[in-house]
N, C-alpha and C positions, 0 to 999 in steps of 0.2 A: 386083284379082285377077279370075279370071275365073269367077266365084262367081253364080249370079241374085241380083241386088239385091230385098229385103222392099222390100214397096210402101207399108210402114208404119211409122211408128217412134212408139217411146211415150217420154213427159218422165219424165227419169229421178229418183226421189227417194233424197236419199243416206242412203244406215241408217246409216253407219259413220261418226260424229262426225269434222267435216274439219278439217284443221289449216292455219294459216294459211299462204298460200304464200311461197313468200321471194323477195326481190324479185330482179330481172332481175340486178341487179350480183352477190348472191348466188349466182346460177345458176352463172355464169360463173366462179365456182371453187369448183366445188363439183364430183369427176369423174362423167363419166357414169357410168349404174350401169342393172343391168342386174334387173328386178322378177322373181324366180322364184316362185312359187306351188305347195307341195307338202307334205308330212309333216311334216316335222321334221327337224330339223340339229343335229350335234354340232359344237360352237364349238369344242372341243378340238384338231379335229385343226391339226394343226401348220402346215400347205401354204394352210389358210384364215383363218390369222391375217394383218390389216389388207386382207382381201378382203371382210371382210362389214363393208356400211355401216351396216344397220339391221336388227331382226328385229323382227315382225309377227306377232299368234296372230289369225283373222279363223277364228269355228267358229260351228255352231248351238246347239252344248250348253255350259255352262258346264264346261271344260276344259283352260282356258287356267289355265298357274300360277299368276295371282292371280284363278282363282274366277268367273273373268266368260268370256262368250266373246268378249269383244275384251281386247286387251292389244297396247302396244307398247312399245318400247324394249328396253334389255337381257337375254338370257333370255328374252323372250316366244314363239319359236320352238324352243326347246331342249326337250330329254327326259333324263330319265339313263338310263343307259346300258341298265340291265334292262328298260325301256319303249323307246327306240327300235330296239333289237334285234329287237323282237317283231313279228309283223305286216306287214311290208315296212314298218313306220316308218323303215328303214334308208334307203327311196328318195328322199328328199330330199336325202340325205348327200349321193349317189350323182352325183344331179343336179348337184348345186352342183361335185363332181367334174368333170361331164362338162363340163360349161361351164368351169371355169377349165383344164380340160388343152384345150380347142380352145382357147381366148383367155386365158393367163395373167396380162394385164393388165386385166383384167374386174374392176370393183368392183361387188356383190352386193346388193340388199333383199331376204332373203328372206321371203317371207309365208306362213304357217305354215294352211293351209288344213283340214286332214284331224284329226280329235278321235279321243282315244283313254279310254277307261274305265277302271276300277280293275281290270278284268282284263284290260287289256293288248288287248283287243279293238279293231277299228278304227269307227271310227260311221260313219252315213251320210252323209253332205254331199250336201245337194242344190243347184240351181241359186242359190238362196239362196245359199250361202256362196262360189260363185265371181261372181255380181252383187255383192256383198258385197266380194267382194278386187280386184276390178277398179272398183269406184266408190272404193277406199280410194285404188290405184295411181292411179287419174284424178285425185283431190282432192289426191297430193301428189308428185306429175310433179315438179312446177317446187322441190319445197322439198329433195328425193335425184335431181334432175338424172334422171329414169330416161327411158330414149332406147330402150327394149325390155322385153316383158314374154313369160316363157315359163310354161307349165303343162304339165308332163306328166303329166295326169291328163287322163280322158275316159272319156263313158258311151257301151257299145253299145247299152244298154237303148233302140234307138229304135221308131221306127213303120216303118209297111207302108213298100214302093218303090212310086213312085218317088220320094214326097214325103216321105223317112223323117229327115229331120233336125228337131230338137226344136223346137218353136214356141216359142222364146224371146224375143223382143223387148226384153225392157229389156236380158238380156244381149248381144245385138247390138248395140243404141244405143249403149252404154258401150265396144265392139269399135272401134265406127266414131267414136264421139268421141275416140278414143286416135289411131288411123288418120290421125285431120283433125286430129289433133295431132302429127304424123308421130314415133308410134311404135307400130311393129307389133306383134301380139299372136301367138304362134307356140302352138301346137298340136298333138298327135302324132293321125297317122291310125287307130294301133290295131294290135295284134297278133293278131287273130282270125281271119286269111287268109281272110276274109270279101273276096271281089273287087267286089262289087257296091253296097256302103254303107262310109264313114270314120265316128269315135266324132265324137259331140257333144262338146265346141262346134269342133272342127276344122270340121266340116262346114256352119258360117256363115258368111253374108256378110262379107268385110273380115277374118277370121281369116288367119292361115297355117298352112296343115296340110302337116305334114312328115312323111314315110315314110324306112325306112332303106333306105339302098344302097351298093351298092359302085362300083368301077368296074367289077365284075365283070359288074351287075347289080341289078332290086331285090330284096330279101329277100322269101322267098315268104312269110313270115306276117304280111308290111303287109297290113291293111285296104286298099281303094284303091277311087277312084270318080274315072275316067279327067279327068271336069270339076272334079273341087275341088281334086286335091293339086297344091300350089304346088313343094313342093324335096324333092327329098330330101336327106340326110347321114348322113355314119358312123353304125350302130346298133349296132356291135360295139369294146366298151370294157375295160380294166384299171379298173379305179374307185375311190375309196377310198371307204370304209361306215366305220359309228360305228365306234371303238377303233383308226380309222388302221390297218385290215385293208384289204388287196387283194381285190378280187373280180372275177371275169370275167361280164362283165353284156351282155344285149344286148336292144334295141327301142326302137320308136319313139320311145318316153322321152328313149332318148339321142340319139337325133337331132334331138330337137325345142331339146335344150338346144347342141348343136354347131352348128344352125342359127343361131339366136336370138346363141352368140355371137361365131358368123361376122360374120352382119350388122353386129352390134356390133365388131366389127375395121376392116369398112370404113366403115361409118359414122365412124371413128376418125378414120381414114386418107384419108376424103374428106367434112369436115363438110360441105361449103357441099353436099353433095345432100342432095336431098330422099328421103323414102320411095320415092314410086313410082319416080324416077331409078334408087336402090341395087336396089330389086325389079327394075327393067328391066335394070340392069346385072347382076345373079346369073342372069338368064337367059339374056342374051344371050351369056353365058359360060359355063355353067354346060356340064357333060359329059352329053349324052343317052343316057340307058339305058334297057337294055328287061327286063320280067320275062315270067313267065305270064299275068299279068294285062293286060300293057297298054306304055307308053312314059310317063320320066320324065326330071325334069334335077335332076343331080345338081349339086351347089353345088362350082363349084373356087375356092376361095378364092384360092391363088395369081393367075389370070387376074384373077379380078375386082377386088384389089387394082392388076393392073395395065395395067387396062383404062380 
């Protein structure tokens, strides 16, 4: 992407105990699936049964339903209903929404990032817990087939301009070993109508930071920083939330996940490419739009399927 490359990178050590990978023949039927990283998900609803392959609780506080803050397998990403309701716990629902109504043959990891307390309250998750959920998604790529990984979650809290994006290093290393694994890590730029700076970690090297747009146009309360945002995508959605209720929802959130599993459609639809190939191909088709802030390309799926 067209991102300045860190002149540095640090060896990364894995916290989140790895699981053994399954071999090459396993890969192979086993469908691709697509890593989300967010709140929490109600299994319940109806439209995401045999869409979700695996759930993941990856937090700093011990939070997770069995007491620890790692947990995987069934239920490890779930809330009932009086706790996911509370808080925007709802937006992970939300997500996994926005992704299966762009790509309805999408199968699902999701990884349950964000802790919540006995009052319902949201904790803080810091870089810790998304190095954490991305060295989990690197160490088990090959054993849930995952060909993408989306997070719509991101801090503004950064530094001065013009060098205001987070000095992160191990979580860029872990960006770009996914990358040279050809599967991309997607990003939302931020809703702040901040024109001058995008949220961490969109705003690293080898990420994909996605802003929303129309054809109309971009949405004027993207974040936007003319050299990092890679696509934009639909940010205006019908969603389903816990209790298989309707909501009209709208930002970069959604479009990080509409992006994420665009790529994922074509990637489908044209295995034998590679990463940089499908990036090169959403661009080279993709529709140019302009906001207040600047000029963007917006992702036409249509074309680049049949490009």
């Amino acid at each position: 992407m067209n991102k300045k490359i860190l002149t540095a990178l640090v060896a990364l050590t894995l916290i989140v105990p790895a699981t053994a990978h399954a071999s090459l023949k396993n890969r192979n039927v086993t469908p691709p699936t697509l890593a989300i990283l967010d709140t929490a998900i109600d299994m319940s609803i109806p439209s995401f049964k045999d869409k979700i392959v695996y759930e993941v609780c990856i937090l700093e506080w011990t939070t997770c339903p069995n007491g620890s803050s790692f947990m995987e397998g069934p239920g490890s990403a779930t809330l009932p209903h009086n706790a996911i309701t509370k808080n925007g716990f709802a937006h992970g629902t939300q997500m996994v929404s926005a992704a299966l109504k762009a790509n309805p043959n999408l199968k699902i990891v999701f990884v349950r990032v964000i802790g919540q307390n006995i009052n319902f309250d949201r904790q803080i998750s810091t870089e810790a817990t998304v190095l954490n959920a991305l060295n989990w998604v690197n160490s088990n790529k090959d054993r849930f087939n995952i060909q993408a990984v989306s997070m719509s979650q991101g801090d503004s809290n950064l530094g001065a301009l013009p060098n205001y994006c987070l000095n992160t290093p191990k979580t860029q290393a872990v960006i770009k070993q996914l990358a040279q694994s050809q599967i991309p890590v997607f990003f939302p730029v931020g809703n702040g109508s901040n024109y001058k700076k995008i949220d961490w970690p969109a705003c690293l090297p080898d990420s994909i930071a996605v802003g929303a747009g129309t054809r109309n146009g971009i949405e004027l309360w993207n974040n936007f920083d003319q050299l990092l945002v890679d696509y934009f995508a639909n940010g205006r959605e019908d969603l389903i939330s816990p209790g298989n209720v309707i909501v009209r929802s709208s930002g970069s959130s959604i479009s990080t996940q509409v992006a994420a599993a665009q790529w994922m459609a074509i990637k489908s639809s044209k295995p034998h490419l590679t990463m940089s190939q499908i990036n090169d191909l959403i661009s080279t088709t993709s529709r140019p739009i302009k906001g207040r802030m600047g000029t963007g390309k917006l992702i036409d799926l249509g074309k680049a399927l049949n490009g």
